[in-house]
LUMTI-403799 format. One record per residue: residue in three letters; x, y, z of N, C-alpha, C, O in turn. Coordinates in steps of 0.02 Angstrom, whole numbers, padded with zeros to 5 digits, always signed. Layout:
// residues N
alaXYZXYZXYZXYZ...
This chain:
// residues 264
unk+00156-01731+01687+00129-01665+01702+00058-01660+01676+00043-01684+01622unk+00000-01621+01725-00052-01617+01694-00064-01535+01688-00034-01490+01717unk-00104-01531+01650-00119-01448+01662-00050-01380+01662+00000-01371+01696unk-00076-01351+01618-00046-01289+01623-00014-01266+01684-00041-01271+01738unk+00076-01227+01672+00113-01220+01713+00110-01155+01732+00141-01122+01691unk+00081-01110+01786+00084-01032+01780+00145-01018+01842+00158-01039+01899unk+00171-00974+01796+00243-00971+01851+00240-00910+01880+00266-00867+01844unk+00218-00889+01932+00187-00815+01964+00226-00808+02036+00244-00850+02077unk+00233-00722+02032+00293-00699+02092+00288-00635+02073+00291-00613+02015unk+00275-00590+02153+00314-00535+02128+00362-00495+02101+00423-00502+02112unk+00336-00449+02061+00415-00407+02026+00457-00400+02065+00449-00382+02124unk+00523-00419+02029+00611-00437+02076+00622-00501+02107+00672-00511+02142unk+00577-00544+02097+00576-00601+02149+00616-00641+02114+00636-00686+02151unk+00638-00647+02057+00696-00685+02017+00630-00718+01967+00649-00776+01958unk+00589-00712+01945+00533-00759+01900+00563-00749+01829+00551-00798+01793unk+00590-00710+01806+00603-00694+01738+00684-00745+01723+00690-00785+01677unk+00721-00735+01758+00788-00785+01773+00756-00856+01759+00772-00888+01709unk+00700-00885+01814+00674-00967+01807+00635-00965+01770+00605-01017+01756unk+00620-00907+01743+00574-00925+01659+00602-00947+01602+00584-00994+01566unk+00646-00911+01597+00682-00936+01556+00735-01005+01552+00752-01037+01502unk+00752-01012+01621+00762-01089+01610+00692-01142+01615+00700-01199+01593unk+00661-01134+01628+00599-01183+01611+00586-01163+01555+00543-01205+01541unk+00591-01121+01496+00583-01106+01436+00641-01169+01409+00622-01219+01378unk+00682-01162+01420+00728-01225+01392+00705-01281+01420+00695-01324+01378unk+00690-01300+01483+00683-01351+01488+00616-01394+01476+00608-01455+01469unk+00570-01334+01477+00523-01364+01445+00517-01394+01353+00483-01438+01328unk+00560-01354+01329+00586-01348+01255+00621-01442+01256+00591-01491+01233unk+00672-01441+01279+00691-01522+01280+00660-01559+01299+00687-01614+01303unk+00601-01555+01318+00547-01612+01335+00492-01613+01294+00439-01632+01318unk+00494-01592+01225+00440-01571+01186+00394-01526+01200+00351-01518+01156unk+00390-01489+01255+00330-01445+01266+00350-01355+01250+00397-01343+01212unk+00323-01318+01272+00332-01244+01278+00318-01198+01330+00266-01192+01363unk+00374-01163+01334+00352-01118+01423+00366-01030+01377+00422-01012+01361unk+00340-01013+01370+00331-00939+01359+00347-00885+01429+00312-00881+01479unk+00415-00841+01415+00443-00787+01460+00368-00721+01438+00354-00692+01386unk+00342-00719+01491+00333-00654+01485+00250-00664+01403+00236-00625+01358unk+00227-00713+01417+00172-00721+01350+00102-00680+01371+00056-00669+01332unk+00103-00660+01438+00041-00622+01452-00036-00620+01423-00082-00581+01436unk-00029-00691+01369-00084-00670+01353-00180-00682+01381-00233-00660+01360unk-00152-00742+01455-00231-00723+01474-00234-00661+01504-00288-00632+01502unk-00172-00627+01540-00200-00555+01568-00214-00519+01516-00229-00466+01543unk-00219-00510+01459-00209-00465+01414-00311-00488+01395-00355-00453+01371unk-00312-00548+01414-00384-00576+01393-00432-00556+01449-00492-00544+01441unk-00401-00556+01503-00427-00521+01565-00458-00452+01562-00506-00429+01592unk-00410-00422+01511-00412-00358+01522-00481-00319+01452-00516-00269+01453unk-00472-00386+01390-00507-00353+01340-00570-00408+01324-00614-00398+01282unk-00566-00446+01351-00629-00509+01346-00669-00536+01396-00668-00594+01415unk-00706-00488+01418-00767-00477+01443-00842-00501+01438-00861-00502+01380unk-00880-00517+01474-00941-00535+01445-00980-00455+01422-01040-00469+01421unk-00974-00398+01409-01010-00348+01406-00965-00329+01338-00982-00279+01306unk-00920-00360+01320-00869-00378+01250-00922-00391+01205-00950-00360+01160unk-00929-00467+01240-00974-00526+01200-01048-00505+01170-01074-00508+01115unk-01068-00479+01241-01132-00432+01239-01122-00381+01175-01163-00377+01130unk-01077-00353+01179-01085-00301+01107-01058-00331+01031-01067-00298+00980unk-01033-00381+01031-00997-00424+00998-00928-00384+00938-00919-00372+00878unk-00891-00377+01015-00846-00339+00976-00764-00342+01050-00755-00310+01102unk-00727-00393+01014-00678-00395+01046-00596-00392+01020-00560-00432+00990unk-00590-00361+01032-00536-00313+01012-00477-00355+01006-00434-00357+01050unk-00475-00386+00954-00387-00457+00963-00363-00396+00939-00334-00362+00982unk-00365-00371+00884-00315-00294+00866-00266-00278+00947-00212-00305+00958unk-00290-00245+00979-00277-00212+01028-00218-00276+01072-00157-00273+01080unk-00279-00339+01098-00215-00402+01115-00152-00402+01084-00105-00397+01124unk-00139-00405+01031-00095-00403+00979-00042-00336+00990+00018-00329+00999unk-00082-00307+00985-00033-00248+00985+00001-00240+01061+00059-00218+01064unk-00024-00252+01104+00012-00285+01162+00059-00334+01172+00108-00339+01208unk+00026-00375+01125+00094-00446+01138+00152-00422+01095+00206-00446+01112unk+00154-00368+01026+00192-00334+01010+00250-00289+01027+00306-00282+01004unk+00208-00257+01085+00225-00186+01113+00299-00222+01158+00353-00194+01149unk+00296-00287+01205+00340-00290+01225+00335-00389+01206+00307-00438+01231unk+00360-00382+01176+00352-00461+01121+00376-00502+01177+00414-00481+01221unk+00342-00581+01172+00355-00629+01208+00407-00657+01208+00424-00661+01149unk+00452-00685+01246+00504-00715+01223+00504-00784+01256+00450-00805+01274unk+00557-00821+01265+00576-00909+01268+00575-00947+01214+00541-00926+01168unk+00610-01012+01205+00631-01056+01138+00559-01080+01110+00512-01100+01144unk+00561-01074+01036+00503-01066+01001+00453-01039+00999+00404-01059+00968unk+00454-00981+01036+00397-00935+01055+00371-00907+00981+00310-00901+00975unk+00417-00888+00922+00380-00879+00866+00336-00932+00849+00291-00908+00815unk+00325-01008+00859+00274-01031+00830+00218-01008+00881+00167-00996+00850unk+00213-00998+00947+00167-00994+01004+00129-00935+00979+00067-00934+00974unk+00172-00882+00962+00141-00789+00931+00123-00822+00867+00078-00782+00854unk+00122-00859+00823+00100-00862+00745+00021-00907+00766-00028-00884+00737unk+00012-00946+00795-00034-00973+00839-00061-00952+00878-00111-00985+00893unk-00051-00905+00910-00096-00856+00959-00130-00811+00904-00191-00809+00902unk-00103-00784+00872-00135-00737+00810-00189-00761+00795-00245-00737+00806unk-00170-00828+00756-00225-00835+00708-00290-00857+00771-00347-00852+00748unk-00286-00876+00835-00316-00901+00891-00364-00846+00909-00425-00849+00918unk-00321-00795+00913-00370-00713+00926-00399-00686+00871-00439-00639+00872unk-00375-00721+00816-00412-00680+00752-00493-00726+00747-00546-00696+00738unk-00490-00791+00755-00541-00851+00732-00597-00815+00777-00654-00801+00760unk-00561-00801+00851-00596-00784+00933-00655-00726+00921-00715-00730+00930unk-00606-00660+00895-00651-00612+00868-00687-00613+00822-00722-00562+00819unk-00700-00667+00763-00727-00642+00683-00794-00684+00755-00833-00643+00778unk-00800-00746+00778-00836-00784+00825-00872-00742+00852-00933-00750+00847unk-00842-00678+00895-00888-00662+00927-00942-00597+00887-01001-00581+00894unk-00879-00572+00839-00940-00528+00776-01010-00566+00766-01067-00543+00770unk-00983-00643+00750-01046-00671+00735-01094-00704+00772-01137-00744+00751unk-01078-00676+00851-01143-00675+00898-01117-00780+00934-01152-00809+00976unk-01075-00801+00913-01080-00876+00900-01025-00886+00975-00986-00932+00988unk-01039-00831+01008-00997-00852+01092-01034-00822+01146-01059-00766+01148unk-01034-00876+01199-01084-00829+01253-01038-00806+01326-01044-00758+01364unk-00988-00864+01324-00970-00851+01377-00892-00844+01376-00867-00878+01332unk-00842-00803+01417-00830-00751+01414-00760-00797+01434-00711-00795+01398unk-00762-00835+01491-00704-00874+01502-00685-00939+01464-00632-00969+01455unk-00754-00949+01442-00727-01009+01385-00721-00980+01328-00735-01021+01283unk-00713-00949+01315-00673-00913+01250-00604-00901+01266-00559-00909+01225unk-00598-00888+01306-00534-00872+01336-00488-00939+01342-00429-00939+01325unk-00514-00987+01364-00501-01057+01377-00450-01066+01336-00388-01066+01337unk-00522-01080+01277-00497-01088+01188-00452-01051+01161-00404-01082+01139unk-00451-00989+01155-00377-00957+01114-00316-00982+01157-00269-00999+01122unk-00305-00988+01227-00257-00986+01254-00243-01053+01223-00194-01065+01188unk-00300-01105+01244-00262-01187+01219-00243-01204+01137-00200-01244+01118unk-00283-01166+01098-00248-01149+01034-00207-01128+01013-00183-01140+00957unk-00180-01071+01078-00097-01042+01066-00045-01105+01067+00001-01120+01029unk-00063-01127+01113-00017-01195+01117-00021-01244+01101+00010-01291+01127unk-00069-01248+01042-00077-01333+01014-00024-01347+00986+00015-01312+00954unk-00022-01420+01005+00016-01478+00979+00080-01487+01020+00122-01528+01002unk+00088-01437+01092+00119-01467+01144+00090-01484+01195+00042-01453+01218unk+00109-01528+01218+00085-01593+01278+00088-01552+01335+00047-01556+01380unk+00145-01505+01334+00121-01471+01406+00162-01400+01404+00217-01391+01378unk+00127-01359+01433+00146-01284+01428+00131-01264+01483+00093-01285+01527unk+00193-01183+01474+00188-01143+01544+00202-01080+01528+00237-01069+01479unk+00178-01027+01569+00208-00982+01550+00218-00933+01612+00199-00954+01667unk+00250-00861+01609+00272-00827+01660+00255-00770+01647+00284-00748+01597unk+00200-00716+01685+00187-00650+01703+00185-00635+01779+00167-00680+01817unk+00201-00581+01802+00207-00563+01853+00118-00532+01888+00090-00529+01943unk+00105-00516+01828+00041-00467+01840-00027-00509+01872-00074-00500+01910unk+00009-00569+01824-00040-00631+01869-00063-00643+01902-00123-00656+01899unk-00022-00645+01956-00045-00610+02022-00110-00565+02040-00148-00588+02082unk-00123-00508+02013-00174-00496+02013-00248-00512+01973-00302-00482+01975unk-00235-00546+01952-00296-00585+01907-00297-00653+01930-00306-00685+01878unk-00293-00692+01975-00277-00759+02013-00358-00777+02006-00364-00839+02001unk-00432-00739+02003-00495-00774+02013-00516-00807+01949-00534-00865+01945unk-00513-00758+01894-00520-00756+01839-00486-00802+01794-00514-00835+01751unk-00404-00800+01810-00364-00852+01779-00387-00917+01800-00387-00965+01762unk-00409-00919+01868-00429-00997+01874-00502-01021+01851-00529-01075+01862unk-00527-00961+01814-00599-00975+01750-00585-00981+01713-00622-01023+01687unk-00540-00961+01670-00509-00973+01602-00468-01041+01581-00465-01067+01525unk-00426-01068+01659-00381-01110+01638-00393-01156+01706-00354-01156+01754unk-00459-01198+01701-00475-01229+01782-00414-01290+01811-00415-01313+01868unk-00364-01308+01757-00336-01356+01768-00269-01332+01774-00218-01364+01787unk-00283-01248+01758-00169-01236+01792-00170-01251+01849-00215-01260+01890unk-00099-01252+01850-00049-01280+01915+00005-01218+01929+00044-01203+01884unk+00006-01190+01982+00049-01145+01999+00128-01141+02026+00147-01167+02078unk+00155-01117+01997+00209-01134+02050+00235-01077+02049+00254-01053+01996unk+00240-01043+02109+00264-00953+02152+00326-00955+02169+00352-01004+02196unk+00358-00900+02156+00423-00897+02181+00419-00829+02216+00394-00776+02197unk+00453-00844+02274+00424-00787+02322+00515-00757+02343+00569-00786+02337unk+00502-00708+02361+00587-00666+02389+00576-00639+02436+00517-00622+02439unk+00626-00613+02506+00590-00580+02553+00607-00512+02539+00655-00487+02510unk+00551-00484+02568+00524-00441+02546+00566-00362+02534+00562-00318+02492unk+00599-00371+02587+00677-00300+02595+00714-00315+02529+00731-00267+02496unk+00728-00381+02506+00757-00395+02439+00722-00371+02394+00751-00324+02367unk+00681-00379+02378+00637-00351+02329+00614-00276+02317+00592-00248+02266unk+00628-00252+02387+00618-00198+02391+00669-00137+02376+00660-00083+02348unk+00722-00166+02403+00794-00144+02376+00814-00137+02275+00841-00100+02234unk+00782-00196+02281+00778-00209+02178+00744-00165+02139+00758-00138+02086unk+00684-00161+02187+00632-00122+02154+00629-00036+02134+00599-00001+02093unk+00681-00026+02195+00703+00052+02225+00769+00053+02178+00796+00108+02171unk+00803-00014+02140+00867+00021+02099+00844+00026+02041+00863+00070+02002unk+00801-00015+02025+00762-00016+01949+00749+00050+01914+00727+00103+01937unk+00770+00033+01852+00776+00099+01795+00721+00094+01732+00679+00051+01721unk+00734+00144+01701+00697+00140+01636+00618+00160+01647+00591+00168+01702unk+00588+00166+01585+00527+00196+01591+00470+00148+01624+00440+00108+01589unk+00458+00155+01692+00440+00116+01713+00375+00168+01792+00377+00174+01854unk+00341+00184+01749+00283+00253+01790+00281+00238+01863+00302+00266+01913unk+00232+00158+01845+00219+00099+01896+00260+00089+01957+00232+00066+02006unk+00332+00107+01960+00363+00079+01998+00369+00125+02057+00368+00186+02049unk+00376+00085+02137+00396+00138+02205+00437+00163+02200+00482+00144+02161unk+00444+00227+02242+00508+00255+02247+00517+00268+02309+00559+00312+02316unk+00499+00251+02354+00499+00244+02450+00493+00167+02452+00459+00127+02422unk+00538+00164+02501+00549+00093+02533+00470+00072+02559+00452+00015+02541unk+00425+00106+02594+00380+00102+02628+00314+00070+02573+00278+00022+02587unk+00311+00118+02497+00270+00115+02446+00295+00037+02425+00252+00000+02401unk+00379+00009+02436+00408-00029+02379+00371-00111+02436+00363-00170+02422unk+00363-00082+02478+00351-00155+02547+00262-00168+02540+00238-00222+02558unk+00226-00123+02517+00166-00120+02539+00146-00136+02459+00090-00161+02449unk+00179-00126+02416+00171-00155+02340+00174-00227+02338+00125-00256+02315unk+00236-00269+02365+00259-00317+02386+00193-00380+02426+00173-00437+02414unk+00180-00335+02470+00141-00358+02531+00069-00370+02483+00035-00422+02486unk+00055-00316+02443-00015-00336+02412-00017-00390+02370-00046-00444+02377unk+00023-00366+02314+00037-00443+02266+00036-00514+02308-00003-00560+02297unk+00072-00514+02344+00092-00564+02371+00009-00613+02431-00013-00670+02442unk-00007-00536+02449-00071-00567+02488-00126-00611+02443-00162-00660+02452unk-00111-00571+02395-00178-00583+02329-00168-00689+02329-00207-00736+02338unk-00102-00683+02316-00090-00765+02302-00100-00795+02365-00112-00856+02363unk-00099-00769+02416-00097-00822+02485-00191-00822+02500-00209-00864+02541unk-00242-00782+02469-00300-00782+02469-00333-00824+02427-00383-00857+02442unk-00287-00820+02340-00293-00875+02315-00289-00946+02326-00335-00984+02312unk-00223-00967+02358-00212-01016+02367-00258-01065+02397-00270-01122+02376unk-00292-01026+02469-00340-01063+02518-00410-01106+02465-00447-01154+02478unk-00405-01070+02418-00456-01118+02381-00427-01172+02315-00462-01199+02273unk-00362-01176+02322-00336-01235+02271-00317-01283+02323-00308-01273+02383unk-00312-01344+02282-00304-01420+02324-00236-01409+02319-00220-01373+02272unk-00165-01441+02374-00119-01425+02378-00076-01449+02324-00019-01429+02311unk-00110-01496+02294-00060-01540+02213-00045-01485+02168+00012-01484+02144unk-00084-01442+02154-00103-01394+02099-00045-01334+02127-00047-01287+02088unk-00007-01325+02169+00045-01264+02173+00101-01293+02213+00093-01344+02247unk+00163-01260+02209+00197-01277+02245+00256-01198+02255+00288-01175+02207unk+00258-01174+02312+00292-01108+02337+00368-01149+02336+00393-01200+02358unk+00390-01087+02292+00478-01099+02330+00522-01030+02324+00520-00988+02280unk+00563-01032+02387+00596-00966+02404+00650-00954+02373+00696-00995+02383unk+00666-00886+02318+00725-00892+02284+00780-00896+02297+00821-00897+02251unk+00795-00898+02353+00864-00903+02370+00873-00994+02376+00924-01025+02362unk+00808-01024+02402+00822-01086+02377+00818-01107+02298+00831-01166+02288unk+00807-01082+02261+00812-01079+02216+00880-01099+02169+00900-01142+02129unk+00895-01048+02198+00975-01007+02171+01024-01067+02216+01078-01083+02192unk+01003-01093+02273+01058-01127+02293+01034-01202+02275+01069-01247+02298unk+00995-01215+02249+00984-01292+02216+00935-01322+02291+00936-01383+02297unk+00915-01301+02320+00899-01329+02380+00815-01351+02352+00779-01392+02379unk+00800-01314+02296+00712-01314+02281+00705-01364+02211+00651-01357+02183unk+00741-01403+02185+00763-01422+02121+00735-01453+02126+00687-01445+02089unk+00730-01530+02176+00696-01579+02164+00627-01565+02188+00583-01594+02157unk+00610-01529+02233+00536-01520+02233+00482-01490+02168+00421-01496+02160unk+00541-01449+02124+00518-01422+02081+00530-01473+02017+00516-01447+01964unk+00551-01533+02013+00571-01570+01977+00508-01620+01978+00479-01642+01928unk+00496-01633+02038+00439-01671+02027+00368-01643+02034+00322-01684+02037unk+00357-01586+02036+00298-01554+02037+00278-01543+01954+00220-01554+01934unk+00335-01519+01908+00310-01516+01856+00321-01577+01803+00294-01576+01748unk+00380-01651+01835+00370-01706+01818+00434-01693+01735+00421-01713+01678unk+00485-01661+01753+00549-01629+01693+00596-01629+01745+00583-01621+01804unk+00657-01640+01719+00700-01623+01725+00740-01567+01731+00758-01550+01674unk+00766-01526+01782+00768-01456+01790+00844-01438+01805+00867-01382+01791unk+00888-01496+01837+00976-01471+01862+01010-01438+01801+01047-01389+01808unk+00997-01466+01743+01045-01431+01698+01025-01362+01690+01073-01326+01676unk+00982-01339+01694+00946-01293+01646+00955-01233+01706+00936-01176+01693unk+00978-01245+01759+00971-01197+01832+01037-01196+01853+01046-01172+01909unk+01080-01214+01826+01148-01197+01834+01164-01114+01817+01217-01096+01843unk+01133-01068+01783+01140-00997+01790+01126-00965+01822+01158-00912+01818unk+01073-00968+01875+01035-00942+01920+01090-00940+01970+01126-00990+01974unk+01102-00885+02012+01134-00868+02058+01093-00789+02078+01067-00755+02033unk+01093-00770+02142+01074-00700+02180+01128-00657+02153+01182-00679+02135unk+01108-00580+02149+01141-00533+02117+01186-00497+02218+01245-00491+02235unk+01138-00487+02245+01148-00461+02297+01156-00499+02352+01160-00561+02349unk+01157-00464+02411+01187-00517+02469+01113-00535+02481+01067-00514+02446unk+01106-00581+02538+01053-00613+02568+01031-00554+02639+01063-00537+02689unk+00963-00535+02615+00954-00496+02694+00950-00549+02747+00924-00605+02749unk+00986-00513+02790+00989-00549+02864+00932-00557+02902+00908-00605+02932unk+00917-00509+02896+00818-00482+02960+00842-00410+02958+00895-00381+02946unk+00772-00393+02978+00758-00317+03027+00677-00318+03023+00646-00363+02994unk+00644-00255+03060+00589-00249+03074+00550-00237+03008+00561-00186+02975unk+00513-00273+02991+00455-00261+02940+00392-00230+02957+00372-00247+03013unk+00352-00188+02922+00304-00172+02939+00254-00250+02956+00264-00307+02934unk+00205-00230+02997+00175-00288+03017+00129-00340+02971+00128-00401+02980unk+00099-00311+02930+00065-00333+02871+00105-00374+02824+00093-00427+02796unk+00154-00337+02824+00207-00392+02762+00245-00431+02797+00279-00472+02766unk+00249-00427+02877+00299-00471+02914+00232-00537+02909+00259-00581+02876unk+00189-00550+02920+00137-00589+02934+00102-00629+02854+00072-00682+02845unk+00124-00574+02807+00106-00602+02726+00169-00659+02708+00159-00714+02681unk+00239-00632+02732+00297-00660+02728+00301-00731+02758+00306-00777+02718unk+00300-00741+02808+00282-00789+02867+00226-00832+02841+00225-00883+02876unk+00187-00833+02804+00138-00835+02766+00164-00893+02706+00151-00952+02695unk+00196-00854+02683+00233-00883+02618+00278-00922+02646+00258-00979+02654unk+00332-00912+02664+00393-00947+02698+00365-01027+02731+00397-01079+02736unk+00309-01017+02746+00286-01088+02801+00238-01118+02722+00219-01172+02745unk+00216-01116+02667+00188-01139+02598+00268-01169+02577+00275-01228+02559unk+00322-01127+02580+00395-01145+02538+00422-01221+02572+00452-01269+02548unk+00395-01205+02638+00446-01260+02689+00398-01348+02641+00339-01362+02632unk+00464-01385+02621+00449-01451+02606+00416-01488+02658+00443-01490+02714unk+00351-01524+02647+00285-01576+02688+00350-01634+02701+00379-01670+02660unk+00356-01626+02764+00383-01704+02774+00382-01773+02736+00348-01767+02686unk+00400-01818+02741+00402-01872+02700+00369-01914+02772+00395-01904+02827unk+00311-01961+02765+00291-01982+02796+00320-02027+02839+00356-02070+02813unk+00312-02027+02895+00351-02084+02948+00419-02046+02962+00465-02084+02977unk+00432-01988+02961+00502-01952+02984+00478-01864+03000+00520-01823+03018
């Protein structure tokens, strides 16, 4: 495996389920996959060059974010005791005028969060919308999307509870939420070389059908660790999609389909 693993999908698409088994399975191979570690979006959001410019970047605030809804996957306390001191070194740095640029700082705390594993990954959903930026901070991740169609997701999204402002409450709002996230990555994509990502559809997922493609993309071992994964709900059959997300979908679905094996 080379390069950082970013495991990105829209909300409901099952990403939090295969995070956490690549959290184990990255764990038995010596490395670390962080559920939910958010912390380049969180760097996205507070490490700026107009930061740098005033020399004043707020790890306080990072922190209290990675707090607010704490990271989880196997050994993630050493990853948070290492990210700390990563954002603390980051900020006293930029007090002292001694950083200019804005994504290589960013670079650095992230690869400091994870020193002394050979290879790491981690899983946010929000990702998605920060896809230009993340690929300034981290020029050598490797993506791998897990995509759901879209009535599924939409259905998930519309049962979903808890304090949650953000979320649709019309099928129409829950498709066109769907449709954007999702476009963002298929805009991305056109500018990565095809080694660097690999799409797979959760229902292949869930039925083992995506295992070995995903086995050798990140170069680990993955059957044991995906034996929990199963769909909660039935499989949508079809119906009419709005046109935008029928064409974003179609989109994705033809990225999921496995490249022939040459000569067949």
């Amino acid at each position: 495996m080379t390069g950082p693993v970013l495991l990105v999908g829209c909300q409901r698409s099952g990403t939090t389920a295969l995070s956490y088994a690549l959290s184990s399975a990255f764990a038995a191979a010596g490395g670390h996959f962080t559920v939910n570690g958010k912390l380049p979006y969180l760097l996205d959001r507070w490490l700026t060059p107009v930061d740098l410019e005033a020399r004043h970047f707020r790890a306080d605030e990072v922190l209290y974010a990675l707090d607010r809804k704490p990271p989880q996957g196997t050994g993630v306390e050493v990853w948070r005791a290492q990210a700390e001191a990563a954002l603390r070194r980051a900020a006293r740095d930029v007090a002292e005028g001694a950083v200019r640029d804005a994504d290589e700082l960013a670079h650095r705390i992230t690869s400091e969060s994870y020193a002394g594993f050979p290879y790491w990954g981690d899983k946010y959903n929000e990702y998605l919308l920060h896809l230009p930026r993340l690929g300034r901070m981290l020029p050598d991740a490797r993506f791998l999307v897990l995509v759901r169609h879209p009535d599924e997701v939409a259905d998930s999204m519309l049962r979903w509870t808890g304090d949650r402002p953000w979320c649709p409450v019309s099928r129409a709002a829950a498709h066109a939420k769907w449709t954007a996230w999702n476009a963002a990555w298929l805009e991305f994509s056109a500018s990565l070389p095809t080694d660097r990502f690999l799409v797979a559809e959760y229902r292949d997922v869930c039925r083992g059908e995506a295992t070995a493609r995903m086995e050798a993309f990140l170069g680990l071992e993955l059957t044991p660790f995906l034996t929990e994964l199963a769909p909660r709900t039935h499989e949508v059959t079809g119906g009419a999609l709005p046109a935008e997300t029928e064409r974003v979908w179609s989109a994705l679905t033809d990225q999921a389909r496995p490249v022939p094996s040459v000569g067949h």
